[in-house]
Residue frames relative to the residue before (quaternion, step in Angstrom):
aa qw qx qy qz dx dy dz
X 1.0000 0.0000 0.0000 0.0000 0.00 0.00 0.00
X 0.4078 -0.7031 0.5391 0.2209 3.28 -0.87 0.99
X 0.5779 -0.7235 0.2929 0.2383 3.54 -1.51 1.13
X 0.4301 0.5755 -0.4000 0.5690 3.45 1.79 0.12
X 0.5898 0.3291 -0.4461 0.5872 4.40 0.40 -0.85
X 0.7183 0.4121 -0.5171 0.2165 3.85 0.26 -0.51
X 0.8125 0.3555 -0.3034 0.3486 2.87 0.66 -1.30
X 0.3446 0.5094 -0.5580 0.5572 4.23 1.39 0.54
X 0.7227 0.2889 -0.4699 0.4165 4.01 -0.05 -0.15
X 0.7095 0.5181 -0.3250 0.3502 3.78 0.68 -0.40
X 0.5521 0.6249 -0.1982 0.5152 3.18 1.81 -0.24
X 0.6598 0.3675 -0.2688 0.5977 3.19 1.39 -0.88
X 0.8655 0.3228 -0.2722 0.2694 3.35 0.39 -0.26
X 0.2393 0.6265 -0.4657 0.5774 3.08 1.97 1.27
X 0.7142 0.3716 -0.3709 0.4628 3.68 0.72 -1.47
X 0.8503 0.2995 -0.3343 0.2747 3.87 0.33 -0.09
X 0.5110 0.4811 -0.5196 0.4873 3.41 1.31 0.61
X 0.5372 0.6169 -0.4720 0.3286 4.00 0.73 -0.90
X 0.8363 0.2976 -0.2860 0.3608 3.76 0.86 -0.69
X 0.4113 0.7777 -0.3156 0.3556 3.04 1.41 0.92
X 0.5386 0.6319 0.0131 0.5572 2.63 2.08 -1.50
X 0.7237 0.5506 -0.3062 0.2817 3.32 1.12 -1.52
X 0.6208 0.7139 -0.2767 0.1682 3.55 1.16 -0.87
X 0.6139 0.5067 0.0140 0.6051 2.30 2.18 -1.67
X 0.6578 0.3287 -0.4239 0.5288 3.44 1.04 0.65
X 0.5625 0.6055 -0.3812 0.4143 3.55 1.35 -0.04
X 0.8353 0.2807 -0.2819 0.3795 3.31 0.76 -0.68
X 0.3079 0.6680 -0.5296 0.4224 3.39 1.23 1.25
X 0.7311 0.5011 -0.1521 0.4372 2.69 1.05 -1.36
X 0.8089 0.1194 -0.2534 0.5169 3.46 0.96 0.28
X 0.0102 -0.7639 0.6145 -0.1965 3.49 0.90 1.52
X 0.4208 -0.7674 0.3771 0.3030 3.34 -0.81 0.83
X 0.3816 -0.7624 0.5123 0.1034 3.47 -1.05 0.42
X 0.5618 -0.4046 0.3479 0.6321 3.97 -1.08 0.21
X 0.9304 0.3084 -0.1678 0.1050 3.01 0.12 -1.50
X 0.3045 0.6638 -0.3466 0.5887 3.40 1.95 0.23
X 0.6064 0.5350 -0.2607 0.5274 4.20 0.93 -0.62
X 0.7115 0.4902 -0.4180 0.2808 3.69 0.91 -1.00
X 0.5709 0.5321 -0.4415 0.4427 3.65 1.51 -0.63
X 0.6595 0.5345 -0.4113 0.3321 4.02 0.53 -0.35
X 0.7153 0.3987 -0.3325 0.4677 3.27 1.20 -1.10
X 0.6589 0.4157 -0.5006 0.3774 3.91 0.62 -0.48
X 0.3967 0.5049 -0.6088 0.4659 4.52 1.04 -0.42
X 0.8072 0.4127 -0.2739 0.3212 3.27 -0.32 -1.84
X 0.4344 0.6378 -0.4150 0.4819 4.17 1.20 0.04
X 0.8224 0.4222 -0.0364 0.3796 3.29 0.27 -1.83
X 0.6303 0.5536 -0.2703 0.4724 3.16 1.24 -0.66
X 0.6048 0.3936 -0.2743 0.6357 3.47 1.15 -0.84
X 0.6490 0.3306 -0.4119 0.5476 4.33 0.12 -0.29
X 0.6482 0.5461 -0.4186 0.3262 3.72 0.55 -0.27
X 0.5326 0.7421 -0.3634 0.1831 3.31 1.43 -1.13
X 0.5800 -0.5244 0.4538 0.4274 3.93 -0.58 -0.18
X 0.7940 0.0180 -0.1705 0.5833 3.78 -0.32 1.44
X 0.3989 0.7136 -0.5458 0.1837 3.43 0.48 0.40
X 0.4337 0.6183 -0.4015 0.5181 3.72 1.54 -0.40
X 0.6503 0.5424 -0.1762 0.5018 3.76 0.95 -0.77
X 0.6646 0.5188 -0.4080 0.3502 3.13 0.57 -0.37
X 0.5921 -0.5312 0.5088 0.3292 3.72 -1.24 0.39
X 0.8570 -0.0998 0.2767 0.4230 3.91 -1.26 -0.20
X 0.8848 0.3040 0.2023 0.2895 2.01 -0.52 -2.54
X 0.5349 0.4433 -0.4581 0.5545 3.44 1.61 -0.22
X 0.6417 0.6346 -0.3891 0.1845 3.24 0.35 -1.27
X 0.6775 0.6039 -0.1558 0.3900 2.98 1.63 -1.74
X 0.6151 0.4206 -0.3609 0.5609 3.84 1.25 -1.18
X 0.6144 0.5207 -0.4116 0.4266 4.16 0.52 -0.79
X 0.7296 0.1904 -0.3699 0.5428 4.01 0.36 -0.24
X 0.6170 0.5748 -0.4597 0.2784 3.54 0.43 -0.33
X 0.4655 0.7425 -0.2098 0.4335 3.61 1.71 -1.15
X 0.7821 0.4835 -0.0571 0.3890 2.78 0.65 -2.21
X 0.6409 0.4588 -0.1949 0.5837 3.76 1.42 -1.35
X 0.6641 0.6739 -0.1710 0.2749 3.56 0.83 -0.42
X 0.6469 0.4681 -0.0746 0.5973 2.69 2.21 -1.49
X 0.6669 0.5329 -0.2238 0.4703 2.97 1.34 -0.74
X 0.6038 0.4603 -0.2828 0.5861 3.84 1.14 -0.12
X 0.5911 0.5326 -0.3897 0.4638 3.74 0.56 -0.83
X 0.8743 0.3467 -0.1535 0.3031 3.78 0.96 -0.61
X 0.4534 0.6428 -0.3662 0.4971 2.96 1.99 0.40
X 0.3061 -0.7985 0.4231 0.2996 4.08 1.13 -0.38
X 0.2213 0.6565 -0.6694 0.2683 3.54 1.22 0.97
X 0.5567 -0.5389 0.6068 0.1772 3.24 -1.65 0.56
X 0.7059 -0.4760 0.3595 0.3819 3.82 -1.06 1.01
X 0.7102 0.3532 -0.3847 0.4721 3.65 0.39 -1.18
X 0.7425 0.4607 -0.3180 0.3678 3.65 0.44 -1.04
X 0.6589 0.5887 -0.2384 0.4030 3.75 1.45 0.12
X 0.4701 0.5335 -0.3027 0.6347 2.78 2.26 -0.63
X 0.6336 0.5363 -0.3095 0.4638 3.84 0.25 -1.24
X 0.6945 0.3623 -0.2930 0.5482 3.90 0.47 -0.72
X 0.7314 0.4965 -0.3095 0.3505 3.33 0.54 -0.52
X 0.4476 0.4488 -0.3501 0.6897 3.91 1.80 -0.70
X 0.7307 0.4153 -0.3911 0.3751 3.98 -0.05 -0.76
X 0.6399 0.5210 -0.3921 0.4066 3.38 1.04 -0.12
X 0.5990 0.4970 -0.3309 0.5335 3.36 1.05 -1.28
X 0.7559 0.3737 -0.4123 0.3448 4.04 0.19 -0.88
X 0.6657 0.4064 -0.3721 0.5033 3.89 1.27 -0.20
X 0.8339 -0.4688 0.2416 0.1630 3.70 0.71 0.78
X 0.5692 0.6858 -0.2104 0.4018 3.15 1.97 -1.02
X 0.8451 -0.0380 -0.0089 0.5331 3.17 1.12 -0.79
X 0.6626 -0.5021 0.3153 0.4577 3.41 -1.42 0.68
X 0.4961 -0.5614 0.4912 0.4444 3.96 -1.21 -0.67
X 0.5070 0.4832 -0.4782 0.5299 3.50 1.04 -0.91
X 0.7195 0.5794 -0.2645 0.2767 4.01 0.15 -0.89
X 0.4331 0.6404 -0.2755 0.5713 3.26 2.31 -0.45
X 0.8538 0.3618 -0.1081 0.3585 2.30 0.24 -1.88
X 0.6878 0.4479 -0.3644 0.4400 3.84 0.68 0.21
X 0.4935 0.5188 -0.3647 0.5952 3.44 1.32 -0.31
X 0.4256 0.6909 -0.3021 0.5002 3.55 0.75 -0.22
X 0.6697 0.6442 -0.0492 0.3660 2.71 0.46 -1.85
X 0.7929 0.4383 0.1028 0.4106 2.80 0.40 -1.97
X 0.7319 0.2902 -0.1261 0.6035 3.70 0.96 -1.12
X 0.8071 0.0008 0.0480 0.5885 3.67 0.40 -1.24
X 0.0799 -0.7477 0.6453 0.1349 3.34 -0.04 1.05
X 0.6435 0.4978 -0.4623 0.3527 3.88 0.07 -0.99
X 0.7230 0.2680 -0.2600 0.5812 4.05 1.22 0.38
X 0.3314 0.5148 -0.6848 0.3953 3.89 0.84 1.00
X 0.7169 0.4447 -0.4098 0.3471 3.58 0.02 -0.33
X 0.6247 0.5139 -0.2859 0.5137 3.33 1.15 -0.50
X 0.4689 0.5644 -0.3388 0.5889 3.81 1.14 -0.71
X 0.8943 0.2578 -0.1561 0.3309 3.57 -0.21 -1.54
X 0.4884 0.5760 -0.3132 0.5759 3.80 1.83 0.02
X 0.5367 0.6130 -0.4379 0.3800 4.10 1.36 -0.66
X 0.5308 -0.6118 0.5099 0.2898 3.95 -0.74 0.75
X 0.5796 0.6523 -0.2407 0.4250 3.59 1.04 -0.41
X 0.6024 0.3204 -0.2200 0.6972 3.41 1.29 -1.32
X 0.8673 0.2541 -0.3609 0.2301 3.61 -0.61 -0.68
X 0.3586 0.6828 -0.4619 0.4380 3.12 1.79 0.28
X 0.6133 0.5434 -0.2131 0.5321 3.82 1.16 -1.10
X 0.7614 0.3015 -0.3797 0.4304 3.67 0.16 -0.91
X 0.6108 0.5877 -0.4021 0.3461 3.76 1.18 -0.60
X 0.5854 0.6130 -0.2280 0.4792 3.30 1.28 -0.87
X 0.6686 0.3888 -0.1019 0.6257 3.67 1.02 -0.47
X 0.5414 -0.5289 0.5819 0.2975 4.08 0.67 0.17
X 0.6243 0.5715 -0.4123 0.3371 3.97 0.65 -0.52
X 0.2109 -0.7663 0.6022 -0.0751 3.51 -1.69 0.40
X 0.1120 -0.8722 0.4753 -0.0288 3.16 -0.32 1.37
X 0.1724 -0.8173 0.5338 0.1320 4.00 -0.80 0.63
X 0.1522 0.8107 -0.5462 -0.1455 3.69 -0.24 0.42
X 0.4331 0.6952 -0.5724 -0.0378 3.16 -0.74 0.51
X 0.5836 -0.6271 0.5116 0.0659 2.46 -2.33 1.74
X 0.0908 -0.7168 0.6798 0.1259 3.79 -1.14 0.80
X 0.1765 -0.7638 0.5986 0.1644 3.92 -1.19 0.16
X 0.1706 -0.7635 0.5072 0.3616 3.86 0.20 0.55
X 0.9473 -0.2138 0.2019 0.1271 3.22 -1.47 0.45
X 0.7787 -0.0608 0.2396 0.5767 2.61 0.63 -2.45
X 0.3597 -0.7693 0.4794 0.2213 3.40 -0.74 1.21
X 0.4768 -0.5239 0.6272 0.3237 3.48 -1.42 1.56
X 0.9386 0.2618 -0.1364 0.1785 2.66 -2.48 -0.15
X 0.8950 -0.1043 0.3308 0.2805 3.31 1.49 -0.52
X 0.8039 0.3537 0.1518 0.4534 2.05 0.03 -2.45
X 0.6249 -0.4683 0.4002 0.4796 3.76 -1.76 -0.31
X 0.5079 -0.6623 0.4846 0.2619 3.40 -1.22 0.72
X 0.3990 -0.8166 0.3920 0.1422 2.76 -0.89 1.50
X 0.4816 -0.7565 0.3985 0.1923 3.40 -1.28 0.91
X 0.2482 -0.7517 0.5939 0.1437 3.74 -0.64 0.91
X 0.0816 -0.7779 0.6228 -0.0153 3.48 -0.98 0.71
X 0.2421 -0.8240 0.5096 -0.0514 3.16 -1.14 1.54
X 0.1674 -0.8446 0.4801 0.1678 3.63 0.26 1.24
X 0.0743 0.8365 -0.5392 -0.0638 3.68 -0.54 -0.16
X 0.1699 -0.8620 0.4631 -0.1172 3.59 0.25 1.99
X 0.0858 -0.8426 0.5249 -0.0852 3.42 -0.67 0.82
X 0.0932 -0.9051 0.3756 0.1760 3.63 -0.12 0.57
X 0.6930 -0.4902 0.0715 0.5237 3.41 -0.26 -0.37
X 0.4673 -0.7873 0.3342 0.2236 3.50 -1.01 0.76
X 0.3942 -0.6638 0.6151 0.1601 3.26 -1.39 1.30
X 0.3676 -0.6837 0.6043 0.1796 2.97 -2.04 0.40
X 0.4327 -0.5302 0.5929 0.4243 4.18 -0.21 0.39
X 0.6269 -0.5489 0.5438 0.1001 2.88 -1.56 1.72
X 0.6504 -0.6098 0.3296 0.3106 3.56 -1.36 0.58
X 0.5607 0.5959 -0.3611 0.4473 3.35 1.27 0.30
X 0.4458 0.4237 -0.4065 0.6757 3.63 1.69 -0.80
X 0.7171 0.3644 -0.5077 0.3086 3.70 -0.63 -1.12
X 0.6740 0.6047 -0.2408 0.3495 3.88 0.77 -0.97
X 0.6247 0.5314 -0.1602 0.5493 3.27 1.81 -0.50
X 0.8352 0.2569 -0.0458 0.4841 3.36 0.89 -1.18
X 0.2734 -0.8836 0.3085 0.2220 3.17 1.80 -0.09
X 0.7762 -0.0796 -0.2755 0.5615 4.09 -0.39 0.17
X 0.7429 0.5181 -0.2794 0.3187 3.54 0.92 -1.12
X 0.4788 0.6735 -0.4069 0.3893 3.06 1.27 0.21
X 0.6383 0.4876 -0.3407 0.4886 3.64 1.24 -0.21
X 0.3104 0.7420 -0.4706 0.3629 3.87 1.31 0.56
X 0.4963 -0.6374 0.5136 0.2892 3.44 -0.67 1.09
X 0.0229 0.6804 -0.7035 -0.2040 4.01 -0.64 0.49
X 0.4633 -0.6606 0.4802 0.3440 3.61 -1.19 0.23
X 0.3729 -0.6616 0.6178 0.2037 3.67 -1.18 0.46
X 0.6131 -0.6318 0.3676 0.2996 3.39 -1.47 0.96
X 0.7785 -0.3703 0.3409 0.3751 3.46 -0.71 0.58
X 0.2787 0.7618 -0.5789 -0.0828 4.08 -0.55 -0.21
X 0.3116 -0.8487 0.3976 0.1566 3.21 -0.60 1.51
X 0.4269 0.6457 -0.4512 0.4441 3.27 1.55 0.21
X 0.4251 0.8379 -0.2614 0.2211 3.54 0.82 -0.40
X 0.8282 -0.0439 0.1042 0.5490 3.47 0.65 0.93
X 0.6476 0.4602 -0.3414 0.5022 3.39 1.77 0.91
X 0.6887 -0.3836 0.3131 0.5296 3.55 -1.10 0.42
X 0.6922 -0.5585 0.3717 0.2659 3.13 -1.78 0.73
X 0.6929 0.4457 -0.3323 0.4592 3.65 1.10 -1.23
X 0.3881 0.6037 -0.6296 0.2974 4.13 0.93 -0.12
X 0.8043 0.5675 -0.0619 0.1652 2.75 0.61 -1.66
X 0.3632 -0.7171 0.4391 0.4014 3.30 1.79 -0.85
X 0.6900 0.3643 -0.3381 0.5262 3.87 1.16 0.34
């Protein structure tokens, strides 16, 4: 074989393995990141405040409706727990989203890093600012299914700021009536206006 048919067969068979290769070098190259994550979690934000009555909703709906919505929308991007926690504090410090709302997506997507999320100076720097309060606690059962490590359940427990019973409770119930009672969570609390739908 002459060194011109070789070096036309080694050429051709560079041009049809290189795009074989290419896919698997593309999606390294775009592994998600914190900050590549912030355009999913504010869609997946707005979409859930956009819904039809969401202005209507109580707290605690509001709070499971964006969490759901931010939740589903991370679970399918294949960022990795640490890089879900990190997007998720980078959201709360640019405004996009509440902490209690971190910190349950957390929850929800990477628990083994809600505690880390809700321990970041950033989030509790937010819920303090806002009267809010955040519980995390993590349980691990025992014995591991399938095998595998046992998986970890995480229990958020959000509190917002606390009210006192009006001067008619305090007049009824007399000293104890000036006990702080907590108020429901409000994940709108200390985020941009369009999260929120106002």
């Amino acid at each position: 074989m002459s060194s011109r048919h070789l070096t036309a067969a080694v050429i051709g068979f560079a041009m049809i393995v290189a795009p074989i290769g290419m896919p698997a070098a593309f999606a390294q190259a775009t592994a998600p990141t914190a900050a590549s994550l912030q355009a999913t979690i504010a869609i997946a934000a707005r979409t859930a405040a956009s819904r039809p009555g969401f202005a209507t909703l109580t707290p605690p709906q509001k709070l499971a409706a964006i969490q759901a919505s931010i939740a589903a929308a991370l679970s399918t991007t294949g960022a990795s727990p640490t890089v879900i926690a990190a997007a998720l504090v980078q959201a709360v410090a640019s405004n996009t989203i509440s902490a209690g709302v971190a910190i349950s997506v957390a929850a929800a997507v990477a628990p083994q890093m809600a505690q880390t999320v809700a321990a970041s100076p950033i989030v509790t720097a937010a819920l303090a600012s806002e009267g809010q309060t955040a519980t995390v606690t993590a349980s691990t059962p025992t014995a591991a299914t399938d095998g595998g490590a046992p998986p970890v359940s995480v229990l958020v427990s959000l509190q917002g700021a606390a009210s006192t019973g009006g001067a008619d409770a305090g007049a009824a119930a007399g000293a104890d009536a000036t006990t702080p009672t907590p108020a429901p969570y409000d994940p709108c609390a200390g985020v941009i206006a369009a999260y929120c739908g106002t």
